[in-house]
DOLO-819494 format. One line per 5 residues: number of its first residue (from 1); for each residue y, x negated, z negated of C-alpha. Coordinates in nm, 2 decimals. Layout:
BEGIN
NUM> Y X Z  ... .
This chain:
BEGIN
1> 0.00 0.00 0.00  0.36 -0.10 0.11  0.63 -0.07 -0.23  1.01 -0.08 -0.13  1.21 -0.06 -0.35 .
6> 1.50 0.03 -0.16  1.49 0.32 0.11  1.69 0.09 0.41  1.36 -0.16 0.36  1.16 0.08 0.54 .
11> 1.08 0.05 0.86  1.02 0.34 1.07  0.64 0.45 1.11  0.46 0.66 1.43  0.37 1.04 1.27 .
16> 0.48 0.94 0.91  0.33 1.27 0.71  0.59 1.24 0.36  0.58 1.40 0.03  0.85 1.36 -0.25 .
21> 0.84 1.38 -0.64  0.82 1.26 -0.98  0.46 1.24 -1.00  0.39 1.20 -1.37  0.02 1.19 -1.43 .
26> -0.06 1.16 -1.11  -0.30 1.48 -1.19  -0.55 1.67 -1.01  -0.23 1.86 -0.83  -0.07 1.53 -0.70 .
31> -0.43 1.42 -0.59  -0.42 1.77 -0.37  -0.11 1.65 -0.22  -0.20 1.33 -0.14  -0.55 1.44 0.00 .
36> -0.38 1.67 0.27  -0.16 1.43 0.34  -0.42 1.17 0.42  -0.63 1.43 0.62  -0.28 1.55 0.82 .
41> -0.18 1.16 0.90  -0.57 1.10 1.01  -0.54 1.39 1.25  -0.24 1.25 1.45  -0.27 0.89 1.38 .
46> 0.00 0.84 1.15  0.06 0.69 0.75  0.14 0.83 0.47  0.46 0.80 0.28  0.53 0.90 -0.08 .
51> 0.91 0.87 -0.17  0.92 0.89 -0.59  1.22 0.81 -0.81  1.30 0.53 -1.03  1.40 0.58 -1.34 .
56> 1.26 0.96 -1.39  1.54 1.18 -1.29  1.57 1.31 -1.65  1.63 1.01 -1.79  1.96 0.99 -1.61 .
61> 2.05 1.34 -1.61  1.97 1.32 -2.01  1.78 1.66 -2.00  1.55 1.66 -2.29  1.65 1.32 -2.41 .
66> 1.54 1.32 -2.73  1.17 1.39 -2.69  1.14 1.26 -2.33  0.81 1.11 -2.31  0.56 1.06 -2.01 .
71> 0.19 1.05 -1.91  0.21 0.75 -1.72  0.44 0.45 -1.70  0.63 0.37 -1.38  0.37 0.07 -1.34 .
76> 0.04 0.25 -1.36  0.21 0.56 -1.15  0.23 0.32 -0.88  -0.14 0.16 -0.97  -0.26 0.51 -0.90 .
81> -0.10 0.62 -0.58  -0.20 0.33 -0.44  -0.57 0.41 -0.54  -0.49 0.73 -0.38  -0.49 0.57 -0.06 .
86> -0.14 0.61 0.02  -0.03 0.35 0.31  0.39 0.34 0.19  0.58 0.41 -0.15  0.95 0.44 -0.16 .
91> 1.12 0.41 -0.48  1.46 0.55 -0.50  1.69 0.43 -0.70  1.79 0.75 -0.97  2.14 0.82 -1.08 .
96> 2.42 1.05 -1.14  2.59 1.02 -0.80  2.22 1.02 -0.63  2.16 1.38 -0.82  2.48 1.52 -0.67 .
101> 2.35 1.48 -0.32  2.37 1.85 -0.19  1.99 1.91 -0.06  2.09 1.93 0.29  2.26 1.62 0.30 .
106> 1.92 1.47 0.12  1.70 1.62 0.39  1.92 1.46 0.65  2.02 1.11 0.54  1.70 1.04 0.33 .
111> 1.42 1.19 0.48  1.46 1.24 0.85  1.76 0.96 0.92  1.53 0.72 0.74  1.18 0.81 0.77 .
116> 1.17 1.02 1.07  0.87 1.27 0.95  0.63 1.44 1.19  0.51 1.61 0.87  0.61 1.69 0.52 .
121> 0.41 1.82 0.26  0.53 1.93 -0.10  0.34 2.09 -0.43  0.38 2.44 -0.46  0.65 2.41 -0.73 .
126> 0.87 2.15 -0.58  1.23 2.20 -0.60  1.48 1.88 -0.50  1.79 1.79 -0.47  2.15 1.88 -0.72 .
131> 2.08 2.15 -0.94  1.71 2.16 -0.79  1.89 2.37 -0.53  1.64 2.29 -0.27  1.37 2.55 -0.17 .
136> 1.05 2.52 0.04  1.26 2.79 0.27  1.58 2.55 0.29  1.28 2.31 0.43  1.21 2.53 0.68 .
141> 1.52 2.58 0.80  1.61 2.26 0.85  1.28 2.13 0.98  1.34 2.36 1.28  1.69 2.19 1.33 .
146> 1.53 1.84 1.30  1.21 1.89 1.48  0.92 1.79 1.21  0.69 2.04 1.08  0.67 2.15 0.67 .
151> 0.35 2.21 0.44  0.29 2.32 0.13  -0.02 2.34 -0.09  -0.08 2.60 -0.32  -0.11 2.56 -0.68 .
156> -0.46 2.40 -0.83  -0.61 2.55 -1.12  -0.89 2.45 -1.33  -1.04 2.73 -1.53  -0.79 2.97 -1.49 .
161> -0.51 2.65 -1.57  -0.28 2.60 -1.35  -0.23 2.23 -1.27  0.09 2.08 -1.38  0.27 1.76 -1.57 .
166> 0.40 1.95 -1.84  0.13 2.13 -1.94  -0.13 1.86 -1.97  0.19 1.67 -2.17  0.16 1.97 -2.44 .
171> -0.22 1.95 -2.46  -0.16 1.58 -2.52  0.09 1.63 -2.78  -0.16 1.88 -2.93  -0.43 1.63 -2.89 .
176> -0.64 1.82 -2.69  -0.77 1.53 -2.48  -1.06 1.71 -2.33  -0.86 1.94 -2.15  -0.60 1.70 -2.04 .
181> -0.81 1.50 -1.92  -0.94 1.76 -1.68  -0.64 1.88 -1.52  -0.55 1.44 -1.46  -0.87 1.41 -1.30 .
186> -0.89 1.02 -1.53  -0.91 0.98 -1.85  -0.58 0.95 -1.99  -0.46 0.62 -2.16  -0.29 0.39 -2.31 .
191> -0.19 0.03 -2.21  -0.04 -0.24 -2.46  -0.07 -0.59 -2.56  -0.28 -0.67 -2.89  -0.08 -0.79 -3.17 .
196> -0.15 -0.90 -3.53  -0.21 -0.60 -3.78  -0.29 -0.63 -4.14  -0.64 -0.72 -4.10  -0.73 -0.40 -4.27 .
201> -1.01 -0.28 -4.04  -1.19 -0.64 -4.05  -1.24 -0.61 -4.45  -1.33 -0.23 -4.39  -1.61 -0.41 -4.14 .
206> -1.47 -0.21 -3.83  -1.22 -0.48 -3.68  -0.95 -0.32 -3.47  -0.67 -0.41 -3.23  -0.41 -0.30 -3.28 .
211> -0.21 -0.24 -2.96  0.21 -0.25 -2.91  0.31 -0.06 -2.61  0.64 -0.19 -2.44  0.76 0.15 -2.29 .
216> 0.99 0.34 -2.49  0.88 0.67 -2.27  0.53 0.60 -2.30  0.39 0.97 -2.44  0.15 0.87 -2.70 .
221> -0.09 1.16 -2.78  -0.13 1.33 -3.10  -0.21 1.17 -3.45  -0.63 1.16 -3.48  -0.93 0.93 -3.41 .
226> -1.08 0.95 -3.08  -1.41 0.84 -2.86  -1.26 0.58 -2.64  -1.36 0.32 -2.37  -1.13 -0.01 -2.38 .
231> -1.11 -0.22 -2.06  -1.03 -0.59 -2.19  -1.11 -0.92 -2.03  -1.19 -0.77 -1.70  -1.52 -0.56 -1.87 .
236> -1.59 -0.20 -1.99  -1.63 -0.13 -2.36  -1.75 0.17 -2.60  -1.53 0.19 -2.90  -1.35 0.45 -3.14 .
241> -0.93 0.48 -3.13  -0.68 0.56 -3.41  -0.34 0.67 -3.35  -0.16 0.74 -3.69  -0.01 0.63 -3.99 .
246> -0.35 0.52 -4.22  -0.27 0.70 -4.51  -0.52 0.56 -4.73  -0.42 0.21 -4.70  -0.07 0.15 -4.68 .
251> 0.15 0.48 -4.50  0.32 0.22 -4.25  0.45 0.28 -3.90  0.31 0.49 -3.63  0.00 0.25 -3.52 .
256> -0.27 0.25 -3.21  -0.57 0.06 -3.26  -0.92 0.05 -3.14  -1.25 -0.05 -3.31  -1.44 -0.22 -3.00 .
261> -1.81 -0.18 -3.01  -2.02 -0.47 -2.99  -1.74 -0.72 -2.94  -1.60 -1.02 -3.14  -1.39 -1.23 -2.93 .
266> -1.04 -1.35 -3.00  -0.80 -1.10 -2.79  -0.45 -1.13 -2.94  -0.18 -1.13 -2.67  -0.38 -0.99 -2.39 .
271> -0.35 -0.70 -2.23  -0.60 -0.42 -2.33  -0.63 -0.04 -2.19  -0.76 0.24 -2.44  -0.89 0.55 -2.25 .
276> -0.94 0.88 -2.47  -1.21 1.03 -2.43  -1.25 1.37 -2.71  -1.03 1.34 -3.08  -1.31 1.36 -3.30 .
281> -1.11 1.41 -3.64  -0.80 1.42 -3.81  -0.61 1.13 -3.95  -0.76 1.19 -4.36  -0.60 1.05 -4.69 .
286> -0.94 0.93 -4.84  -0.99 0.92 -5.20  -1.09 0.52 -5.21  -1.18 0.30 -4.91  -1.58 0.31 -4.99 .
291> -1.52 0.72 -4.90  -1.30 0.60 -4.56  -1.57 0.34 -4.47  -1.83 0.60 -4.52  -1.67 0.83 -4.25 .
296> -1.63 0.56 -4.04  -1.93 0.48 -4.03  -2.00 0.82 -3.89  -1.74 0.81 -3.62  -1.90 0.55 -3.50 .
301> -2.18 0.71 -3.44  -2.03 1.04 -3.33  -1.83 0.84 -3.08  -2.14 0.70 -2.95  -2.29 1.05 -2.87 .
306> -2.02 1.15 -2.69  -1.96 0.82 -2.49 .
């Protein structure tokens, strides 16, 4: 996959078939997108192009500042639209002036000045440019005017569920992992560089990382232990996650560690990924540490089942 990260890098492309969005999670309804996409640009012999935005347009418009948190970072977003298969990503610089772009003027000096589309195809929900004021019938009218053809895919569901970003964000602020993880189509996780803790899971005989993520938007999913698999050192591992505050040792921060099964090597300062697989419990003030080792002790073994 191409990355430019400017718009006027692009070079123009034979039958580029184009989408445009946020693409947070890069979920099961993103995938859907993509998918057509790939199957319309196959069909004429053309690539795929995904324009996104950079940073998140709520960011700079400050909507919902104060709890604005995301499934994915901007670096794994990209990591999976590539493994979608796309062939070019364009990521447009976000601000204030960018957002007052009346949606017609978009269409025109964005998308088909500099891209030229034979095709574009948005998610049923999409709505772009200031004030959101652009509609899949604006699109219309004005890819008669400019000669390319528009598409849009209806809305996936799962069980009745609609498919969308914000919805597996609440299940993941609920903890509800299971689900989320079925409308993303991954598992969901988390990605962070393993610092010193307080040695407190070595004494307790379950050594954990302890993992410090370095995006402040990063959503982190709710407070519980979890059945996790931890990719480290380029291999694949079972293991049992804690996001929370360990109440029966010390009440500190806000922590994320991982007790890696069947592991013992010296991993401070890499780069580890934890991927949730079901919350098992949640976060307990034990009355001594023999009664939290105890029930750790079953964790492990209930994570095992269901890894």
């Amino acid at each position: 996959m191409k990355i430019y990260n400017c718009i006027n890098d692009f070079k123009h492309v034979e039958n580029a078939v184009v989408t445009i969005g946020t693409f947070d999670g890069v979920h099961l309804g993103h995938q859907a997108v993509f998918n057509q996409m790939k199957a319309e640009a196959e069909k004429i012999n053309g690539e795929t192009v995904v324009i996104t935005f950079f940073p998140h347009p709520r960011i700079v418009l400050g909507l919902d500042s104060s709890n604005l948190k995301f499934i994915k970072t901007e670096k794994k977003k990209i990591q999976s639209i590539e493994k979608a298969g796309i062939d070019h990503l364009i990521i447009v610089e976000f601000t204030k002036e960018f957002a007052s772009m009346p949606s017609e003027v978009f269409i025109k000096e964005l998308i088909v000045d500099k891209i030229r589309p034979k095709l574009l195809i948005i998610g049923y929900d999409h709505q772009f440019g200031n004030h959101r004021e652009g509609s899949f019938e604006l699109l219309i009218k004005m890819s008669r005017q400019y000669g390319f053809v528009v598409k849009q895919v209806e809305a996936q569901n799962i069980g009745g569920s609609t498919i969308s970003s914000t919805k597996i964000r609440n299940l993941l602020n609920q903890g509800n992992i299971a689900k989320a993880n079925k409308l993303l189509g991954h598992e969901y996780s988390i990605t962070g560089k393993v610092v010193k803790g307080k040695s407190i899971g070595h004494n307790l005989g379950f050594p954990t990382a302890n993992i410090e993520v370095d995006d402040e938007y990063k959503l982190i999913a709710a407070v519980g232990v979890y059945a996790c698999r931890v990719h480290c050192l380029h291999r694949n591992y079972k293991g049992m996650g804690n996001i929370g505050f360990r109440p029966t040792i010390d009440h500190g921060e806000l922590t994320i560690e991982v007790n890696i099964f069947d592991f013992d090597k010296d991993i401070y300062g890499k780069e580890i990924t934890i991927s949730f697989v079901e919350r098992m419990r949640d976060e307990h003030k034990f009355e001594n540490i023999e009664a939290l080792k105890e029930q750790l002790a079953k964790d492990k073994i209930q994570a095992l089942k269901i890894l």
